[in-house]
N, C-alpha and C positions, 0 to 999 in steps of 0.2 A: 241452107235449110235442108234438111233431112227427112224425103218423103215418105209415110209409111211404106209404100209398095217397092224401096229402095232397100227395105228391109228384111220384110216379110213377103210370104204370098198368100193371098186372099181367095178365098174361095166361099161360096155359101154353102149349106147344108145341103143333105140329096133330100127330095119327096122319097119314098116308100111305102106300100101297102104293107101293112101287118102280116105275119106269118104265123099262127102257131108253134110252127116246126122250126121256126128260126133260130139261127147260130148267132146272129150278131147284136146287136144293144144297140136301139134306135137312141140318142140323147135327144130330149127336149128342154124346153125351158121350163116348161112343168118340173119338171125332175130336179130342179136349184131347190133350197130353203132359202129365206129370206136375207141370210147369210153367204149365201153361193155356195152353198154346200151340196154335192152331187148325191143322190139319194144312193144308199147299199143295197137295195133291193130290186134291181132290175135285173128284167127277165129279157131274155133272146128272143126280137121281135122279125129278125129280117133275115133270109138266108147269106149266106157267104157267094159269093160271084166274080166275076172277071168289073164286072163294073160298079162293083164297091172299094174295089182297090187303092182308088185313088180318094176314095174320101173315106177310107180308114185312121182313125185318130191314132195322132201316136204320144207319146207324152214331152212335155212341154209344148204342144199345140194350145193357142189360147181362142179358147171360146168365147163369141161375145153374141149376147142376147141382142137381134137386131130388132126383136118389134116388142110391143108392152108399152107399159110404164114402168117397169124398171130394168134401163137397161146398165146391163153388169157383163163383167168378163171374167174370167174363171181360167187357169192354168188346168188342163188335162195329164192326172198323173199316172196313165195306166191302167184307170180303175178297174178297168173290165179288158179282158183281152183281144174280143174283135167291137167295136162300136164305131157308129159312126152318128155328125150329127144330122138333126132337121133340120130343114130350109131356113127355121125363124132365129138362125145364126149363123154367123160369119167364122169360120175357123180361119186362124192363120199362124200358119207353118214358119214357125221362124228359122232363122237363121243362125249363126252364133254370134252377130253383132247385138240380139232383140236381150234384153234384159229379163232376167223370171223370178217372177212378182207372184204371190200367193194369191191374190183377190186385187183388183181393179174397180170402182166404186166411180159411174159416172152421172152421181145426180145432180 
């Protein structure tokens, strides 16, 4: 059997206070449609740093809603050029073995 974390690496979202002046795209779970559709209108909430680096989204990272009632995962495809997500998800950085699926549905 084939463990998820033999795959991928997991990490959860960072907390961040809000910025005005911010360079980067906080993602939340707010920000899906009901569809997993990432909103086009988000604004740079969070400045650029040495310790957002690491939880920089980059594309094919898959997002998964860890809290709610609908929890869903979503393939990251770039949309924005610096983002990273919120705590209320799990990103995880695959690898080339993880397969890339458009939308993931786990109700």
């Amino acid at each position: 059997m084939t463990l998820l974390k033999n795959i991928v690496r997991i990490q959860t979202g960072v907390y961040l206070k809000p910025d005005r002046f911010g360079s980067a795209v906080y993602i939340q779970v707010k920000d899906f449609d009901v569809k997993g559709q990432l909103s086009q209108n988000l604004q740079p909430k969070n400045f650029i740093n040495e310790r957002l680096t690491n939880h920089f989204l980059q594309s094919g990272n898959i997002l998964f809603a860890a809290k709610g009632d609908n929890n869903f995962a979503v393939v990251y495809n770039d949309e924005y050029p610096a983002a990273v997500a919120a705590p209320s998800s799990f990103v995880l950085k695959h690898s080339n073995r993880v397969l890339k699926e458009k939308i993931f549905n786990f109700r």
